[in-house]
TORMISE-664511 format. One record per residue (C-alpha): x, z, y. Coordinates in nm, 4 decimals, decimal comma. Each point is the difference from the previous one (the first is absolute). Example, Ala and Ser with C-alpha at 12.3 -4.5 7.8 and 13.67 -1.06 7.14 Angstrom:
2
east|up|north
1,2300|0,7800|-0,4500 $
0,1370|-0,0660|0,3440 $
***
This chain:
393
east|up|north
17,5643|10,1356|16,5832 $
-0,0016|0,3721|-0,1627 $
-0,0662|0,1372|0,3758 $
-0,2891|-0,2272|0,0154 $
-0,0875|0,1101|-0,3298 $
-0,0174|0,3571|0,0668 $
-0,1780|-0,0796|0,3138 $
-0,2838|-0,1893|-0,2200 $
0,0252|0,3231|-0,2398 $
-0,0556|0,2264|0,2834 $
-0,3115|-0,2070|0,1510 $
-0,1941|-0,0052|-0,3450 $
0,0957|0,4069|-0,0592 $
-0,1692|0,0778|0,3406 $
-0,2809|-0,2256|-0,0470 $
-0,0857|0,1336|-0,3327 $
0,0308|0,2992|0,1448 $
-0,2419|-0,0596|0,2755 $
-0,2497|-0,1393|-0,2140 $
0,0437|0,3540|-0,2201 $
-0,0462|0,2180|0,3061 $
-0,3340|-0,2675|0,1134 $
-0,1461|0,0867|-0,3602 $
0,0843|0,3871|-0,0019 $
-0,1630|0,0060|0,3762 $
-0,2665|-0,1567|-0,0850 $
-0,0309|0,2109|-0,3271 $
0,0093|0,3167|0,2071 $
-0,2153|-0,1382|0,2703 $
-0,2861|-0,1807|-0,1974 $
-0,3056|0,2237|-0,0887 $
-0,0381|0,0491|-0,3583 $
-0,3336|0,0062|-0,2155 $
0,1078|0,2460|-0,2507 $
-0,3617|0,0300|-0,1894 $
-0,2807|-0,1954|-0,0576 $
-0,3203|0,1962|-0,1261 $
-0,3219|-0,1620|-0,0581 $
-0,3659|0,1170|-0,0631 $
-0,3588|-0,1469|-0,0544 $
-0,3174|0,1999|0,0920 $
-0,3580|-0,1611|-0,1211 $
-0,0195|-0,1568|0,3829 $
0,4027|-0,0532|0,0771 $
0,3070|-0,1206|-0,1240 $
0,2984|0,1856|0,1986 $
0,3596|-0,0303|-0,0344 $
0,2898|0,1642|0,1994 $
0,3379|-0,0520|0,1082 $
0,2060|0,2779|0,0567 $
0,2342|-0,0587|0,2501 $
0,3169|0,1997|0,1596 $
-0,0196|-0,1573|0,3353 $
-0,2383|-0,1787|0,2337 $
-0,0240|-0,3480|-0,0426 $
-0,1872|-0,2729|0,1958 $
-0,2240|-0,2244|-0,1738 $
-0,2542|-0,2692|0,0081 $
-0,2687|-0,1428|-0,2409 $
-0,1550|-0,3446|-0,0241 $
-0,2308|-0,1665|-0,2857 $
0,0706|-0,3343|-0,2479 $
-0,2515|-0,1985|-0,1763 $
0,0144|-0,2194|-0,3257 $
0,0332|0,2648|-0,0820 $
-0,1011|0,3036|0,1719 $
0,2282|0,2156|0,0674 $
0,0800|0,3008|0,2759 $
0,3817|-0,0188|0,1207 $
0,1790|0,2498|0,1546 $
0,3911|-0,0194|0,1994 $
0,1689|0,3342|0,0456 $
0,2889|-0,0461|0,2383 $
0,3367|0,1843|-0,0711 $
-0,1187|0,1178|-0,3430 $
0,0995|-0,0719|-0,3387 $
-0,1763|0,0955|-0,3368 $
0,1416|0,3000|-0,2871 $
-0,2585|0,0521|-0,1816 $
-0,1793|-0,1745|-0,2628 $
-0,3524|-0,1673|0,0872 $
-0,3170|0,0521|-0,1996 $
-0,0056|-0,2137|-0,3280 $
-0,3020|-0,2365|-0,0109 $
-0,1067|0,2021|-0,2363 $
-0,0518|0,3186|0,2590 $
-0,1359|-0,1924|0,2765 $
-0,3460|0,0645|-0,0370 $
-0,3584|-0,2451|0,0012 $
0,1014|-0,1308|0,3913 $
0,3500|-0,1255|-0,0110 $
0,1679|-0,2411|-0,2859 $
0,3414|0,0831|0,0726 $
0,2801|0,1340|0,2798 $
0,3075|-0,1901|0,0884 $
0,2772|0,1040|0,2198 $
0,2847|-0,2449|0,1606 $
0,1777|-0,0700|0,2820 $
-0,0763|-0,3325|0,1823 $
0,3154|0,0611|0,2247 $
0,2093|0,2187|0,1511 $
-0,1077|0,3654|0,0310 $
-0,3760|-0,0303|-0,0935 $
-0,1446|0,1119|-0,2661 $
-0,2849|-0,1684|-0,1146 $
-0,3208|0,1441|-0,2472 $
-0,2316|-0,2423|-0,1313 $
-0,3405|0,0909|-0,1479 $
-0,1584|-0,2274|-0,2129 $
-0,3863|0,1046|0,0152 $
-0,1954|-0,1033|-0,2929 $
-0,3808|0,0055|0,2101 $
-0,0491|0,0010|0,3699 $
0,1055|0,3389|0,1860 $
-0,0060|0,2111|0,3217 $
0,3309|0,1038|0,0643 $
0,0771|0,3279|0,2174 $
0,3863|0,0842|0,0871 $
0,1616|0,2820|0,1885 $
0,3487|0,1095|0,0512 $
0,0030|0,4454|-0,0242 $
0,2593|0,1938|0,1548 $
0,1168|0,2723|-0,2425 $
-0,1869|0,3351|-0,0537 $
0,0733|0,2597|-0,2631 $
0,2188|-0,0529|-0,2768 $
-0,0430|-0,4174|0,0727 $
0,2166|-0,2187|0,2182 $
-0,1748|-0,3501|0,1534 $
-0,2341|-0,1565|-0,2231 $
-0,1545|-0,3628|0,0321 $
-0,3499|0,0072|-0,1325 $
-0,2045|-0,2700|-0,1276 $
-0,3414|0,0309|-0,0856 $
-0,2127|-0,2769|-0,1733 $
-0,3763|-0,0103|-0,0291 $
-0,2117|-0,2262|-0,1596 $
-0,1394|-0,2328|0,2773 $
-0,3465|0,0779|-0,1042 $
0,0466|0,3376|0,0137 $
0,1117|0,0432|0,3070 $
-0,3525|-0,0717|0,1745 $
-0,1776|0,2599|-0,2257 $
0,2463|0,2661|0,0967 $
-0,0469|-0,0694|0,3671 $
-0,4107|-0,0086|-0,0005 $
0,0400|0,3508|-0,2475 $
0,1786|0,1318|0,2932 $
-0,2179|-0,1092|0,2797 $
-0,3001|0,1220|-0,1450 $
0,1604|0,3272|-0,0733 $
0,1929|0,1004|0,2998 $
-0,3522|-0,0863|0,2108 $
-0,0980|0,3312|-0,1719 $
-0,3044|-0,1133|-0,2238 $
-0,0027|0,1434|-0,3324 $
-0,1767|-0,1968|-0,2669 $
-0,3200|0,1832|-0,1437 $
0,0997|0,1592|-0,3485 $
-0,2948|-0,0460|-0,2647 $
-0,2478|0,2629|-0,0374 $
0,1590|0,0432|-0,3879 $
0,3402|-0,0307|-0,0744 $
0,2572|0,2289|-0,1739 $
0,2102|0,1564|0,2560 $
0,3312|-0,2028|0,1233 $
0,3520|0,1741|0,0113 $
0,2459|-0,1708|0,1634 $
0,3082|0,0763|-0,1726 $
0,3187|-0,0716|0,2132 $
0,3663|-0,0064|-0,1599 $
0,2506|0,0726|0,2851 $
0,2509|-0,2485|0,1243 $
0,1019|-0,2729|-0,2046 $
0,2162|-0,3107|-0,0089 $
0,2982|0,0325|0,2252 $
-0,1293|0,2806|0,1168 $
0,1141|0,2687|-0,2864 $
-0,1148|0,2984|0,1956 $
0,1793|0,3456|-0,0908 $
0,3401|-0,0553|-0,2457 $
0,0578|0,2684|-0,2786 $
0,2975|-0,0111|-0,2240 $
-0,1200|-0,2325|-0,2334 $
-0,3465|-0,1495|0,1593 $
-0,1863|-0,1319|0,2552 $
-0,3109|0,1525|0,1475 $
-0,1506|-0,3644|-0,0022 $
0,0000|-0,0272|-0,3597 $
-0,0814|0,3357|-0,1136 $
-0,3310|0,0200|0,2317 $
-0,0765|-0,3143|-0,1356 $
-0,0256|0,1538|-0,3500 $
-0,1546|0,3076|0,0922 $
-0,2732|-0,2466|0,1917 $
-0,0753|-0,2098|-0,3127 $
-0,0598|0,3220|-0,1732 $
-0,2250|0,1864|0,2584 $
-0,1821|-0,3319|0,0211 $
-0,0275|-0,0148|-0,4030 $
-0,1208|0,3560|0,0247 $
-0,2933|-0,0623|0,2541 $
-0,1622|-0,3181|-0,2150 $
-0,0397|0,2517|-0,2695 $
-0,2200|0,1632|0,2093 $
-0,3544|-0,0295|0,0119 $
-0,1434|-0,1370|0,3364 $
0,3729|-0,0568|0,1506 $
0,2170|-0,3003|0,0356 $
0,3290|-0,0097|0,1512 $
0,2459|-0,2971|0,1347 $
0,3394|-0,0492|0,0860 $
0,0866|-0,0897|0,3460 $
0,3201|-0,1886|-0,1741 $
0,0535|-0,0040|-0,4005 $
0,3832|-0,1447|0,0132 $
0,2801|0,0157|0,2333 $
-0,0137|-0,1321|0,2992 $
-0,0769|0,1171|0,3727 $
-0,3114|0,0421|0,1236 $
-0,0297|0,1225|0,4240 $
-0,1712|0,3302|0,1078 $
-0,2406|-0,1918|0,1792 $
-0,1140|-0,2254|-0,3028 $
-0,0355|0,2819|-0,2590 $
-0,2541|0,1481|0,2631 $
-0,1759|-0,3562|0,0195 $
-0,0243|-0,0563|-0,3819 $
-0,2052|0,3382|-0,0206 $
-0,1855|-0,0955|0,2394 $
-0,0824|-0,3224|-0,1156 $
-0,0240|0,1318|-0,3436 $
-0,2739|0,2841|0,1483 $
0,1857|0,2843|-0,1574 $
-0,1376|0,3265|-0,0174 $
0,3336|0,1681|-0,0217 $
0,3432|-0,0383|0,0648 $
0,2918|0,0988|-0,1780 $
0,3438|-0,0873|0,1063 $
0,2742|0,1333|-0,2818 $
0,3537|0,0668|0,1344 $
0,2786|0,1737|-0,1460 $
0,2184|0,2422|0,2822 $
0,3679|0,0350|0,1449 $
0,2187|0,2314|0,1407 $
0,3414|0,0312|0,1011 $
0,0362|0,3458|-0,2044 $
-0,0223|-0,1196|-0,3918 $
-0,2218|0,4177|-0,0407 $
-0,2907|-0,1563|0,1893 $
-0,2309|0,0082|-0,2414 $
-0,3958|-0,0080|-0,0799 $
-0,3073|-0,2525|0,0279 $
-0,1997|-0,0127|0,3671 $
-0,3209|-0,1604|0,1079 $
-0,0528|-0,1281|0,3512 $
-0,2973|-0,1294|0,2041 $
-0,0131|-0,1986|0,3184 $
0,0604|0,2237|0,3539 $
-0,1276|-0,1373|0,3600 $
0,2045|0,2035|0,1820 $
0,3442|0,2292|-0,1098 $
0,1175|0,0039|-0,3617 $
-0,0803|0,3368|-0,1858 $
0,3711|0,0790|-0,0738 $
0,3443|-0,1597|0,0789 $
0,0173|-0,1288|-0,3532 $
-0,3219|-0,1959|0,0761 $
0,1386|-0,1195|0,2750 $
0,3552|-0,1099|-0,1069 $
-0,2255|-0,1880|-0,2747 $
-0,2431|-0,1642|0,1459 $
0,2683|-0,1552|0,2865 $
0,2156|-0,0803|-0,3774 $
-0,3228|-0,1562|-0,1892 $
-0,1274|-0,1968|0,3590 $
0,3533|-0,1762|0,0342 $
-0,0300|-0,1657|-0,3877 $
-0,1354|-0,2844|0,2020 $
0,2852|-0,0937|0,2479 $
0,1814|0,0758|-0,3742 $
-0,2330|-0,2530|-0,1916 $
0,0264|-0,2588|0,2941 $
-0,3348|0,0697|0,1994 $
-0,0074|0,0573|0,3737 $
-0,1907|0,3204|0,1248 $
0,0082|-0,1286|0,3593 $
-0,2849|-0,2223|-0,0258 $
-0,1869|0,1675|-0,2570 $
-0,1781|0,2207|0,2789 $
-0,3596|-0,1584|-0,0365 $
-0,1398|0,1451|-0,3196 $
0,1976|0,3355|0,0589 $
-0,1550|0,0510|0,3152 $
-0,3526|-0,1016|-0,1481 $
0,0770|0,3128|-0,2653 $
0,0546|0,2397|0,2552 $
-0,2813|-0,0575|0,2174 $
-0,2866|-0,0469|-0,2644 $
-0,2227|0,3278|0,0258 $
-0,0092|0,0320|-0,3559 $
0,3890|0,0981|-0,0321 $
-0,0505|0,3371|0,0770 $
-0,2441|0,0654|-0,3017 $
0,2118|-0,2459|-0,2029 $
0,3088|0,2264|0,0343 $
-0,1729|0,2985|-0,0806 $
-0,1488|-0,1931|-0,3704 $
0,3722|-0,0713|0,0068 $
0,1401|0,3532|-0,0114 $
-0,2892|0,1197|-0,2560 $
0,1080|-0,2969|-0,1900 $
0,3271|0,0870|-0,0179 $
-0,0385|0,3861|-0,0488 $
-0,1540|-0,0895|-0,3339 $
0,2715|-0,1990|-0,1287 $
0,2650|0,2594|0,1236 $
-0,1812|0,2589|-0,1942 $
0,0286|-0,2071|-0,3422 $
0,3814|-0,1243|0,0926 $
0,0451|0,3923|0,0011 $
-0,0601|0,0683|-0,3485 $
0,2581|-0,2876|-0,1510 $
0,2774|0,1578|0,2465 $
0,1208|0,1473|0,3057 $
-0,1216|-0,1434|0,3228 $
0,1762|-0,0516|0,3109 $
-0,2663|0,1413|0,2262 $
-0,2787|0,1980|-0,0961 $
-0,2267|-0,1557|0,2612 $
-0,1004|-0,4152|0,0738 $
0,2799|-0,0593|0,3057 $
-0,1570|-0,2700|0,2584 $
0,2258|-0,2724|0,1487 $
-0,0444|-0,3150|0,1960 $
0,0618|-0,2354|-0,3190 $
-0,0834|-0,3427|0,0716 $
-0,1802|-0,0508|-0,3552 $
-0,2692|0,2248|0,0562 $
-0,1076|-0,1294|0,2943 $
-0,3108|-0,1339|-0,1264 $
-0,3000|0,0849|0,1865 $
-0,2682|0,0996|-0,2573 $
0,2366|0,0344|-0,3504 $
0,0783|0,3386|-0,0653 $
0,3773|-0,0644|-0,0457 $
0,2973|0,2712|-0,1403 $
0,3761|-0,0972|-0,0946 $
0,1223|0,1576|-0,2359 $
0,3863|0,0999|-0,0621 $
0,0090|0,0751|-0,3609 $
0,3329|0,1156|-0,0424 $
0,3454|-0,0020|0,1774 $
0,1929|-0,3154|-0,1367 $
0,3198|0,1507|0,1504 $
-0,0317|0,3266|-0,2184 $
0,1812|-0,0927|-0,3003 $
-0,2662|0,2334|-0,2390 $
-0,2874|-0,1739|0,1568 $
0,1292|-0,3104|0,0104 $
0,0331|0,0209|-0,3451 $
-0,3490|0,1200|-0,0459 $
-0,1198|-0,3257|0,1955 $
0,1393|-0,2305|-0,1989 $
-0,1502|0,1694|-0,2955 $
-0,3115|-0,1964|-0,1304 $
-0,1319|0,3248|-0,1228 $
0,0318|0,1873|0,3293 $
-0,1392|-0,3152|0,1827 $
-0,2796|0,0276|-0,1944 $
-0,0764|0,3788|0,0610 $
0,0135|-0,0824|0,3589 $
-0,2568|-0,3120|-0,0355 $
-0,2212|0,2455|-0,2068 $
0,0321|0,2594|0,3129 $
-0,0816|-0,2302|0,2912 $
-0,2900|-0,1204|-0,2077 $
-0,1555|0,3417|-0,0702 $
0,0412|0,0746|0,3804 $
-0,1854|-0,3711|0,1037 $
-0,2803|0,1641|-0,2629 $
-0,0007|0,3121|0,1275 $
-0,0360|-0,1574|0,3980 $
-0,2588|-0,2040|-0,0964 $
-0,2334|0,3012|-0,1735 $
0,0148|0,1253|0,3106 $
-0,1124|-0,2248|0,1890 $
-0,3766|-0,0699|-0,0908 $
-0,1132|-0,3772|-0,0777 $
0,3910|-0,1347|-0,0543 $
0,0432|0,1328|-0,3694 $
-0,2393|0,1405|-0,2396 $
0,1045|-0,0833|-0,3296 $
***
């Protein structure tokens, strides 16, 4: 009896500790959301899953109500899901379960009908594999398409014989994508506020109106910032960055326009090939985005476009010059993807380096953000004096 006993004894020790082992394997094993980040732009809800591994999935829709359902296989959930609260105008609420063993199940309960785009990226830069999923109102979806059509055929609508001139104002990055990383900010957020500001300081002017190509944070592509000043019939283009460098002394404010061919400097061209890749960062595909690109580059009117461009930005550069030191005391030319537009004279500008502790400082300074708005707007001014019939107030 007490040999049988410690036989029964030893069976349920090993089983138990089978079953331990099955549920540390599949612990170490299983791929692990460890974030979940969510953002709404005026045409998109988007919300991501930040994942340490790959992990197969599939999605499927319910009705009564309506809702989008996706099963991760092999994953399991540690991080907390949007509140109701957070979700935005498109979805009522998230759920998370697990209908059985080793899926992981995310249920989106949509509160009006939706289009529904999802995509699995592999990791790139400081991010590991992210699920994406984008919502759009279903409504929307057909306006965005027939915007794009008539665009990329490469008609330009007429602009009215009087109108204040446009500038396109165009805060770098956004959402997920953060851009350059300082100490204690993101270059996301602080070009947004220098943006609102520049834009605040060109409706004060007489005979000039500006826009934002995004006013909160989320992402917006290369390709689509191009399209909305196109759409928009901008008569400039200014795209506001904040720089990087490995070295913390790199220091100074730089203005760049479009280049056909070879970038002007190495800088320009370790930039531009850092600024182009914010898409595969903010979950867009370049590979297929050849169409309008290749419509830039062969439209006669480039050439004379990029040369506005330079004069455009030489007149900024000059003002950025007298609220500090400067980078490079000419406009550099790279192959950025934002300035590809056609017949926009276009310039980024790098207003500071966000990874040199005294100018990041300086950045997140309302006062110095304001200076630099002030600058960039005396230099659109000053470009458009120049150039007869654009500005004469």
């Amino acid at each position: 009896m007490l040999a049988f006993a410690q036989n029964s004894y030893r069976a349920v020790s090993l089983l138990l500790l089978l079953c331990i082992g099955c549920i540390w394997g599949n612990s170490v094993n299983a791929t692990e959301v460890k974030e979940v980040r969510m953002w709404h732009a005026p045409d998109r809800s988007r919300i991501v899953f930040d994942m340490d591994k790959r992990a197969d999935f599939k999605v499927f829709t319910l009705t009564t109500p309506d809702r989008v359902v996706i099963d991760l296989s092999g994953t399991r959930l540690d991080a907390k899901i949007p509140t109701p609260e957070t979700t935005g105008p498109l979805i009522r609420q998230i759920r998370s379960g697990y209908p059985k063993s080793k899926v992981m199940r995310l249920v989106f309960d949509v509160a009006k009908p939706v289009r529904y785009f999802i995509q699995l990226l592999k990791p790139v830069d400081n991010y590991q594999y992210r699920l994406v999923v984008d919502f759009y109102p279903r409504e929307s979806v057909g306006n965005s398409t027939k915007v794009n059509q008539s665009l990329t055929a490469g008609s330009k609508p007429e602009k009215p014989e009087k109108r204040d001139i446009l500038v396109l104002v165009d805060p770098g990055h956004g959402g997920e994508d953060s851009g350059a990383i300082g100490k204690k900010s993101y270059e996301k957020n602080v070009v947004l506020q220098i943006a609102r500001k520049l834009a605040s300081e060109i409706n004060r002017q007489p005979g000039i109106q500006a826009e934002l190509t995004r006013s909160g944070d989320y992402y917006i592509s290369l390709r689509k910032r191009t399209l909305i000043a196109r759409n928009k019939q901008a008569d400039l283009f200014v795209s506001i960055h904040a720089d990087s460098f490995k070295k913390k002394s790199a220091r100074g404010a730089s203005v760049y326009a479009l280049s056909q061919s070879g970038a002007s400097s190495e800088t320009a061209s370790w930039l531009a090939d850092k600024e182009n890749a914010t898409d595969l960062v903010g979950g867009v595909s370049l590979a297929d985005k050849d169409d309008l690109l290749a419509e830039v580059l062969l439209d006669l009117s480039m050439t004379k476009t990029v040369s506005e461009s330079i004069s455009f930005g030489r007149e900024i550069l000059d003002e950025l010059k007298k609220i500090g030191r400067v980078h490079s005391e000419k406009v550099e030319q790279a192959g950025f993807a934002v300035l590809k537009s056609p017949d926009i004279p276009s310039v980024l500008v790098e207003t500071a380096y966000i990874t040199n502790p005294h100018e990041e400082a300086l950045l997140r300074s309302p006062r110095h953000q304001s200076r630099i708005a002030t600058a960039i707007t005396k230099g659109i001014k000053r470009y458009l004096k120049k150039n007869k019939g654009l500005y004469v107030n």
